[in-house]
Backbone bond lengths (Angstrom), bond angles and torsions (degrees), N, CA, C in turn:
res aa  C-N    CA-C-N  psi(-1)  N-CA   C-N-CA  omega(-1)  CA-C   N-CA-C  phi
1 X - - - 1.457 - - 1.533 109.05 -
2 X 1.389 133.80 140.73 1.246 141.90 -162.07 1.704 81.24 -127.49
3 X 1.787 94.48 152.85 1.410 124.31 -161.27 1.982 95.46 -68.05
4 X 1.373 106.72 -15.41 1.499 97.92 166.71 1.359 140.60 -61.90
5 X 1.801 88.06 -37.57 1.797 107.80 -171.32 1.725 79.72 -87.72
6 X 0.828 140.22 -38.93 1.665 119.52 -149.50 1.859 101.11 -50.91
7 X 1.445 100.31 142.12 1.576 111.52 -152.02 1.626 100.56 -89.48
8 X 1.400 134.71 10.36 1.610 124.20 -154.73 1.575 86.96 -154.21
9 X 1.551 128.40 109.89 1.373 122.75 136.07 1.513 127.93 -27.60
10 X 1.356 115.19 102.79 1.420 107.23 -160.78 2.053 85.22 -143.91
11 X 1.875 93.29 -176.39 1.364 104.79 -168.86 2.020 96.48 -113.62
12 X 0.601 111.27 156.86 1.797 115.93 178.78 1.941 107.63 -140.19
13 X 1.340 119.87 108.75 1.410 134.06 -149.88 1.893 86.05 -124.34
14 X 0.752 126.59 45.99 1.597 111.38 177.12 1.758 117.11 -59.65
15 X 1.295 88.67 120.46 1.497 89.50 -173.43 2.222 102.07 -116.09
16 X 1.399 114.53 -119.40 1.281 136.90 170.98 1.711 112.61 -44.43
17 X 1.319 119.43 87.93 1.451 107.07 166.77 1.610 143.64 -24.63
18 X 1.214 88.11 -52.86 1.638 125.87 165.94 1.453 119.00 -42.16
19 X 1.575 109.87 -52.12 1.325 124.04 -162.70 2.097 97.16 -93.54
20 X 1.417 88.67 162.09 1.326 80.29 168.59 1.493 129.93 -133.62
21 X 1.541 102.33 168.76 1.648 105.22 -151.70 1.876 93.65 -73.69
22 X 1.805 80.25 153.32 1.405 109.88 -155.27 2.006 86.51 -113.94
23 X 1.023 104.26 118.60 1.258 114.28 -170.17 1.784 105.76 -102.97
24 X 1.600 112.55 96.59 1.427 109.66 -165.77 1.660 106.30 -94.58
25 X 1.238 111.28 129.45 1.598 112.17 168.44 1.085 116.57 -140.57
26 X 1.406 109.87 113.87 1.335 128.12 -163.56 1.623 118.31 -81.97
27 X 1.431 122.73 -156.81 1.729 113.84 -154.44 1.328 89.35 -104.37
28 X 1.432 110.86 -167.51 1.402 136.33 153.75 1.454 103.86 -38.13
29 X 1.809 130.37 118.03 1.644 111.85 154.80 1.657 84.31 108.08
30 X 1.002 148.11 -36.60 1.547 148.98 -118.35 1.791 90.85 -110.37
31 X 1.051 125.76 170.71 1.461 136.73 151.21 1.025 124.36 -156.23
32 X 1.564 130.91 -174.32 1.664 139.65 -110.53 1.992 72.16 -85.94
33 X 1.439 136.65 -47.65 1.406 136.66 -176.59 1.330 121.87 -71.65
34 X 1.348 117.82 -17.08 1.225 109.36 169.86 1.910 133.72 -41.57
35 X 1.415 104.75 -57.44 1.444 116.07 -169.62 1.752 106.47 -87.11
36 X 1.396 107.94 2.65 1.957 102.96 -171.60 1.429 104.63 -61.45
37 X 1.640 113.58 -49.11 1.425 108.53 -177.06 1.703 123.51 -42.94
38 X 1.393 98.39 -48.76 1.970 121.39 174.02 1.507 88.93 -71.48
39 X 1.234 144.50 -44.49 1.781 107.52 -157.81 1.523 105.51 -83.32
40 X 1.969 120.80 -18.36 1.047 130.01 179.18 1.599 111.47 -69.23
41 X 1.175 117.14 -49.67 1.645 131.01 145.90 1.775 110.60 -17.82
42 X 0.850 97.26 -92.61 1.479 127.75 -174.18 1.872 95.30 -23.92
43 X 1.291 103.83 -84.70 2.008 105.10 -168.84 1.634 92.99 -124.66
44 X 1.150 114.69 96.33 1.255 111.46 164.46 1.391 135.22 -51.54
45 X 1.062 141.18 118.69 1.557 138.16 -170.60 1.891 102.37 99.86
46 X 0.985 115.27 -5.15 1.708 109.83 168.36 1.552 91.66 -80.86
47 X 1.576 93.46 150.24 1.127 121.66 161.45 1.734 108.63 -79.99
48 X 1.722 100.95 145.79 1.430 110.83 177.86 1.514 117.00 -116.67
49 X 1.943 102.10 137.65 1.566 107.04 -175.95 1.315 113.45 -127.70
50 X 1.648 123.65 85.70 0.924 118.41 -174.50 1.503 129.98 -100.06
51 X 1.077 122.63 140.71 1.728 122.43 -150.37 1.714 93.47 -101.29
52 X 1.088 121.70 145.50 1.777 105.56 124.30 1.265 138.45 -95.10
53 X 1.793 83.10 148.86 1.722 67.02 -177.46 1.979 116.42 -72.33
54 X 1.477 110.37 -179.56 1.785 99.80 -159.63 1.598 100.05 -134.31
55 X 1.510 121.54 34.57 1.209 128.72 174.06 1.795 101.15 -145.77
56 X 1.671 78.57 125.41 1.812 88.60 177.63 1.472 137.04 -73.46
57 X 0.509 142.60 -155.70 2.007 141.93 154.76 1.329 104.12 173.87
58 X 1.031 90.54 117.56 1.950 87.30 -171.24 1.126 128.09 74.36
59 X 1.414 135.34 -2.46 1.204 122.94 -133.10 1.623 125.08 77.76
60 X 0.867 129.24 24.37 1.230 118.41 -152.86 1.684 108.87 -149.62
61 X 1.116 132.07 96.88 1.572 141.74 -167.01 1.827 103.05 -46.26
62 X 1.422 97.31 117.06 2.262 102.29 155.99 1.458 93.55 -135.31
63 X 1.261 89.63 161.60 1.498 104.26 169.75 1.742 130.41 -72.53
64 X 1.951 93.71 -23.78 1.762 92.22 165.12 1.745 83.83 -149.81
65 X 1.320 99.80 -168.38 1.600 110.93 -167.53 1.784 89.58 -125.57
66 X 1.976 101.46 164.81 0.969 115.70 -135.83 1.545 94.03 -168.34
67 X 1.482 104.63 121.02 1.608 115.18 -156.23 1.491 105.81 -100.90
68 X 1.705 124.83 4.18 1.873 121.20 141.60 1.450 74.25 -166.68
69 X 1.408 100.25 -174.06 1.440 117.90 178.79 1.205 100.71 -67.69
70 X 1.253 112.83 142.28 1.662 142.31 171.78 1.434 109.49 84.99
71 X 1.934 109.63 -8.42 1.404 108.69 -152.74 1.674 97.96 -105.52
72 X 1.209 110.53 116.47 2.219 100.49 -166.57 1.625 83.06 -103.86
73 X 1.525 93.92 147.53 1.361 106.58 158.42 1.858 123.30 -80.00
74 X 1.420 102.92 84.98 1.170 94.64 -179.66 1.866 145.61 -31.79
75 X 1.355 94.80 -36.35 1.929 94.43 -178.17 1.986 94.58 -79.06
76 X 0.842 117.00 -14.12 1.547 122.45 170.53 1.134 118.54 -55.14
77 X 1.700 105.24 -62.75 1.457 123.70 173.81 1.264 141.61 -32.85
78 X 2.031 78.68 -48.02 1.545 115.94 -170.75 1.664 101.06 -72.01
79 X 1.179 113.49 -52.39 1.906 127.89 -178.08 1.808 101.32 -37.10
80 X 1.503 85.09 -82.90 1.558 116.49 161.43 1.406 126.57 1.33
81 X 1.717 95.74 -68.76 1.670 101.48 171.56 1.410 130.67 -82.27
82 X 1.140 91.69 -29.17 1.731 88.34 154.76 1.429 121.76 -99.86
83 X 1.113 158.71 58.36 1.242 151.86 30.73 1.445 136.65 14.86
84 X 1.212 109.37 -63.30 1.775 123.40 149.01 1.189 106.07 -52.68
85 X 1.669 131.62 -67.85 1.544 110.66 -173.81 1.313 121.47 -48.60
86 X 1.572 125.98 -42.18 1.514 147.40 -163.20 1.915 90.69 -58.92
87 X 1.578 87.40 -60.08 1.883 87.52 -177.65 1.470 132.80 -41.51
88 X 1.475 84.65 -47.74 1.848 112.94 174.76 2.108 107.44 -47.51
89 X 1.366 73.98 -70.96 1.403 77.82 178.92 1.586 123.05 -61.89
90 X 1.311 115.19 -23.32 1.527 125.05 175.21 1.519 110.26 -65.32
91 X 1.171 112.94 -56.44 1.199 122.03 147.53 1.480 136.21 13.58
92 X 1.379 99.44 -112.41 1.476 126.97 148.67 1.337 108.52 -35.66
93 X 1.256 152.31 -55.76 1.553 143.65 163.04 1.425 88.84 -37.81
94 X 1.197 137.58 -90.70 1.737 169.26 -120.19 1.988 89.90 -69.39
95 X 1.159 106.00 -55.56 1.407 104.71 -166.25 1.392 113.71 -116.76
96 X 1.516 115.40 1.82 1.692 131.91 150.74 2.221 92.07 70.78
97 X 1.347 78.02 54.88 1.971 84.87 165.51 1.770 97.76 -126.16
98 X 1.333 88.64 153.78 2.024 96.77 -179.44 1.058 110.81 -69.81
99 X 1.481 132.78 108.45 1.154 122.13 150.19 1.730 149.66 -29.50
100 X 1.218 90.55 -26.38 1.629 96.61 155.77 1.467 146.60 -75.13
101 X 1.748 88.47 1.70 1.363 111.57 -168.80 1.217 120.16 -115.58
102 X 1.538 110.82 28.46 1.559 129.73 -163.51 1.610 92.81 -107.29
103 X 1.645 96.00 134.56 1.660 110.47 179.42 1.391 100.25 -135.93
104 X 1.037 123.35 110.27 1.660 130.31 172.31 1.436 104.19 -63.92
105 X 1.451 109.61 137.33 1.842 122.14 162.05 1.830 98.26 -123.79
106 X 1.734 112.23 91.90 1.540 110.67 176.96 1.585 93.25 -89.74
107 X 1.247 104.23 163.87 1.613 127.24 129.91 1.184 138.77 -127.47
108 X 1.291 122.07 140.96 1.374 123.62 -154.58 1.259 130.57 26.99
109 X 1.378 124.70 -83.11 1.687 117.95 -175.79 1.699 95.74 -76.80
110 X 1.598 115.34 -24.41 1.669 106.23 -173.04 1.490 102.67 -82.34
111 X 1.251 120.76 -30.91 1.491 127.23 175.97 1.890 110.52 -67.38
112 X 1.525 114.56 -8.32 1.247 99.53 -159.28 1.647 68.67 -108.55
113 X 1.231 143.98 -59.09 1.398 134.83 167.75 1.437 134.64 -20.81
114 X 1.259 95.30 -54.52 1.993 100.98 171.83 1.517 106.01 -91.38
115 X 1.608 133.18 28.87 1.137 151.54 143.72 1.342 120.87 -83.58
116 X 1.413 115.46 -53.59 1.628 123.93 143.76 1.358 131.94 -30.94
117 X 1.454 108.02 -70.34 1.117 121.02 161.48 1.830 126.68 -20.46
118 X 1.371 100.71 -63.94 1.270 113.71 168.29 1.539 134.05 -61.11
119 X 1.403 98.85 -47.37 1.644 119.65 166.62 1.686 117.19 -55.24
120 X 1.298 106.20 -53.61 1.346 114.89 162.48 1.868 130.53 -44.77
121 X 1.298 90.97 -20.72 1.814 103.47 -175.95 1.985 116.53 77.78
122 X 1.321 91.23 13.88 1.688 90.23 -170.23 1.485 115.42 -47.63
123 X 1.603 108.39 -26.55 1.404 109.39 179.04 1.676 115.70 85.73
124 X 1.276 117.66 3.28 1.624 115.92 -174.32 1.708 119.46 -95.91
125 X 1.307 92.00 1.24 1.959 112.84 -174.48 1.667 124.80 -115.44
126 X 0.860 108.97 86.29 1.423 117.60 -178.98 1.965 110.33 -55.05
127 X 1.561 89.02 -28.16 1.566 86.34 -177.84 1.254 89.60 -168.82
128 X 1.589 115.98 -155.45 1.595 129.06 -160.69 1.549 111.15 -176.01
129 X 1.222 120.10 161.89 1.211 130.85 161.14 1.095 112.01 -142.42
130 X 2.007 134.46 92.68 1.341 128.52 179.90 1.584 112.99 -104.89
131 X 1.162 81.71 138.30 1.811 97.67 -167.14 1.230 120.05 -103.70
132 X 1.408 137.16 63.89 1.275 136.58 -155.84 1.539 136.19 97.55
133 X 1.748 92.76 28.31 1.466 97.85 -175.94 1.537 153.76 -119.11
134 X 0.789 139.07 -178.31 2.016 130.17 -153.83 1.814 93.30 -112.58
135 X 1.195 99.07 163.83 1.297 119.94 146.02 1.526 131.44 -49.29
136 X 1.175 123.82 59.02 1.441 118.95 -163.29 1.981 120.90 -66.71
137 X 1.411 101.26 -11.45 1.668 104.31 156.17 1.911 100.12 -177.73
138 X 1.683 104.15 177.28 1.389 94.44 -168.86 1.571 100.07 -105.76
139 X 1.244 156.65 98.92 1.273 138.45 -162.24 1.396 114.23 -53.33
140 X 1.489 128.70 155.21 1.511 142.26 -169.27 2.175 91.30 -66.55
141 X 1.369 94.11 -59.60 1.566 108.77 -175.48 1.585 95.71 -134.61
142 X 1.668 101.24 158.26 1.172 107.22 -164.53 1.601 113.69 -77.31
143 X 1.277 132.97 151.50 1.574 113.82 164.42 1.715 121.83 -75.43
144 X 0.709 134.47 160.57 1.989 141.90 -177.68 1.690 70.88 -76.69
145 X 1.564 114.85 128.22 1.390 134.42 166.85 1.725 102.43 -140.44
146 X 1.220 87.09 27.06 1.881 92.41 178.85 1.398 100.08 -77.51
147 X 1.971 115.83 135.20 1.317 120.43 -176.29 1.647 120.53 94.13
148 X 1.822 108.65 -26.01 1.120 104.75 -175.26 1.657 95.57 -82.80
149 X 1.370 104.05 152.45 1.684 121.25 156.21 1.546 137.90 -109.96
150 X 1.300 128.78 125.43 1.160 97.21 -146.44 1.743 90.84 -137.91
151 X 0.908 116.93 164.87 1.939 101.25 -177.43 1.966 85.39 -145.15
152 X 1.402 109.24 122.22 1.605 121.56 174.47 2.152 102.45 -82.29
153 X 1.080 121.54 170.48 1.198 118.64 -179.92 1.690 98.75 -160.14
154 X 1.415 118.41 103.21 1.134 108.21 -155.17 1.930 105.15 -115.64
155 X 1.016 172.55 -89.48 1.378 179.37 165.53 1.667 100.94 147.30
156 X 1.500 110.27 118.93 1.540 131.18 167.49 1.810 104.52 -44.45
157 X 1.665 120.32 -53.20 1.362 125.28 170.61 1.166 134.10 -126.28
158 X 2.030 88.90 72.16 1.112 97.75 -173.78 1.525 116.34 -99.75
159 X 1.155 116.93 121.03 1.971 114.56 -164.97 1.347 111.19 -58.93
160 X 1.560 113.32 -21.39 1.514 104.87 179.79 1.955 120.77 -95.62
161 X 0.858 109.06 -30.83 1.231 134.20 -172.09 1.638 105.95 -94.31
162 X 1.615 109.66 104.42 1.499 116.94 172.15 1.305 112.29 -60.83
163 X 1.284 126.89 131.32 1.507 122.35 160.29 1.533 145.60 -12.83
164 X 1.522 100.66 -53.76 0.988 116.78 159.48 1.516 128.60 -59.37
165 X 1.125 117.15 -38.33 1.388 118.15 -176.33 1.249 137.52 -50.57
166 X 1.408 123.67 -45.24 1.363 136.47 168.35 1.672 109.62 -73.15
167 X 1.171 132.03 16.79 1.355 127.47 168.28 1.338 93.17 -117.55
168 X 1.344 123.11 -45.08 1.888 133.73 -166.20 2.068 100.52 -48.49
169 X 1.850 98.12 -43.12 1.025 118.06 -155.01 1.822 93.05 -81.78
170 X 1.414 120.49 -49.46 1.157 131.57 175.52 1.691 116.65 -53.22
171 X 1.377 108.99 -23.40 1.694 117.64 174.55 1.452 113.65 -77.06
172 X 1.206 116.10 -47.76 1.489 153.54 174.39 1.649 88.08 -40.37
173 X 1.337 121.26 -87.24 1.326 128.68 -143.23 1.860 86.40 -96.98
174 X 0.974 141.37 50.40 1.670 148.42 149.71 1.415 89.60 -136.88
175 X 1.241 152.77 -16.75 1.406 134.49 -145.49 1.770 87.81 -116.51
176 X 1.350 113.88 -8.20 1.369 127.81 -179.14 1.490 111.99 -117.61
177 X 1.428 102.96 23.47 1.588 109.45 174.98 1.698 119.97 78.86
178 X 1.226 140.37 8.49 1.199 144.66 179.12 1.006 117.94 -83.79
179 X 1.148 141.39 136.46 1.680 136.89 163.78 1.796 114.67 -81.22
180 X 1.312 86.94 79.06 1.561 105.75 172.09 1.320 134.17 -83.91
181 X 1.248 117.31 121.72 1.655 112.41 -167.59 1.980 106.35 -134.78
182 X 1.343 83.89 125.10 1.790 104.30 -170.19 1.445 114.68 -91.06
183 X 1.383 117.10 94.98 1.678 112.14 178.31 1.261 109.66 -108.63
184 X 1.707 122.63 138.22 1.523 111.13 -170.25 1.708 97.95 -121.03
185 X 1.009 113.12 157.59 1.806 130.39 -178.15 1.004 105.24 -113.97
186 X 1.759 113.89 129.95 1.531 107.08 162.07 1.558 111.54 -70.42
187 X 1.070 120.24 91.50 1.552 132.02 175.59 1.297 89.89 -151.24
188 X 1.676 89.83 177.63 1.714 127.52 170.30 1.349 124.48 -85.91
189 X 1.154 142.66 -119.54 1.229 149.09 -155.99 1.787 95.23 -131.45
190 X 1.185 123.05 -34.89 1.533 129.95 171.47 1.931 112.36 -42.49
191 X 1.163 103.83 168.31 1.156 98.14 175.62 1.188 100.85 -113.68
192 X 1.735 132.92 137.08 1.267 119.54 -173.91 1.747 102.35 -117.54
193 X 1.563 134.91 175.00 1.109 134.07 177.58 1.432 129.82 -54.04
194 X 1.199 110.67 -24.20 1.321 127.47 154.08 1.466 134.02 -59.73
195 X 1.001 103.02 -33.06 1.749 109.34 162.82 1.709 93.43 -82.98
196 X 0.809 152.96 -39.69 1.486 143.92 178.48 1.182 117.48 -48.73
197 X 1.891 107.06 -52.91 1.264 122.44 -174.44 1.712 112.85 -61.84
198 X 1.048 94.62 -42.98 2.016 112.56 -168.00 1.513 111.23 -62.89
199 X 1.893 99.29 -49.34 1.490 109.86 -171.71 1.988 98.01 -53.02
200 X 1.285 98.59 -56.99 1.687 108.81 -158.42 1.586 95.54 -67.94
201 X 1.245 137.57 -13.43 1.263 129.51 156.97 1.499 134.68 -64.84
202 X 1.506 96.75 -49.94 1.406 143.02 165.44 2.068 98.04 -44.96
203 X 1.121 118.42 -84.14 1.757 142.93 174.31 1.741 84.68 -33.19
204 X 0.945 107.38 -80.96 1.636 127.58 -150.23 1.839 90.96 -40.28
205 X 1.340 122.03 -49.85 1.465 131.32 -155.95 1.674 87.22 -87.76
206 X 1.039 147.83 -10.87 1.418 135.17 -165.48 1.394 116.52 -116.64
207 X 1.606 86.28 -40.15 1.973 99.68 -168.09 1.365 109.35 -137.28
208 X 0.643 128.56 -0.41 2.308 133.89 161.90 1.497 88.64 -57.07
């Protein structure tokens, strides 16, 4: 795939060969620049791949659409995520980085996406960093997520995000072989310095 066909207006930050690309997808409202400052934060010397998302609401960039809050339109989802995988992998052809060396940093709607991603079995995520995120579907059977690592980041009062969810979601992706680990913040739906601090601790011990 040549940087023409690639299917998602996105940003391409190539940094450290070595290190690997940090795949940023940002929230509801957010675009392909939003998360560079945080993924540069996050593992210094990774290269950055940031997508947009390519469905509106309002005006306003997600990665799939979503019929009220909490409520996703599933055959959307389904399109959606593979689209993102196709990109991922287009990608990596396009700018000659290993595909196996792709670690998603979502938030919220991008965290509930590169949750998909994984659940689905696309195979383009070595790991993850989700920052505030739901259950975005339940798989029929689980995918082999053996090897992946994945760290959830959830807020105690968070208005968007039911309680339950980030553990439901955390069972899901260990019950499918992942080494999943659930830390919650007394916060909201915001991202506070502490998820900054943890992730880049978190990254540094897995994938530096």
């Amino acid at each position: 795939m040549t940087l023409a066909t690639l299917p998602l207006v996105h940003e391409w930050v190539p940094r450290e060969a070595a290190k690997p690309v940090l795949l940023l997808l940002h929230g509801t409202g957010g675009d392909e620049r939003d998360l560079l400052p945080l993924g540069a934060d996050l593992l210094p010397g990774a290269s950055l791949l940031s997508p947009r998302g390519a469905v509106l609401e309002r005006g306003m960039p997600r990665f799939f659409r979503r019929l009220a809050e909490g409520v996703f339109d599933q055959a959307d989802l389904a399109a959606r995520t593979e689209e993102l995988a196709t990109f991922v992998r287009g990608a990596a052809e396009a700018y000659r980085f290993d595909p196996a060396r792709v670690v998603a940093v979502g938030f919220s709607n991008g965290a509930n996406i590169a949750a998909s991603l994984l659940l689905k079995g696309t195979g383009v995520l070595a790991g993850g960093v989700l920052l505030r995120p739901m259950v975005p579907f339940e798989p029929a059977s689980p995918p082999d997520l053996r090897g992946r690592q994945v760290l959830l980041a959830a807020g105690r009062h968070d208005p968007i995000v039911p309680l339950e969810q980030p553990e439901r979601l955390r069972r899901l992706l260990a019950g499918a072989g992942a080494e999943a680990t659930l830390e919650w913040r007394e916060t909201g739906h915001g991202l506070v310095r502490e998820d900054v601090d943890r992730a880049r601790a978190w990254l540094a011990a897995r994938f530096a």
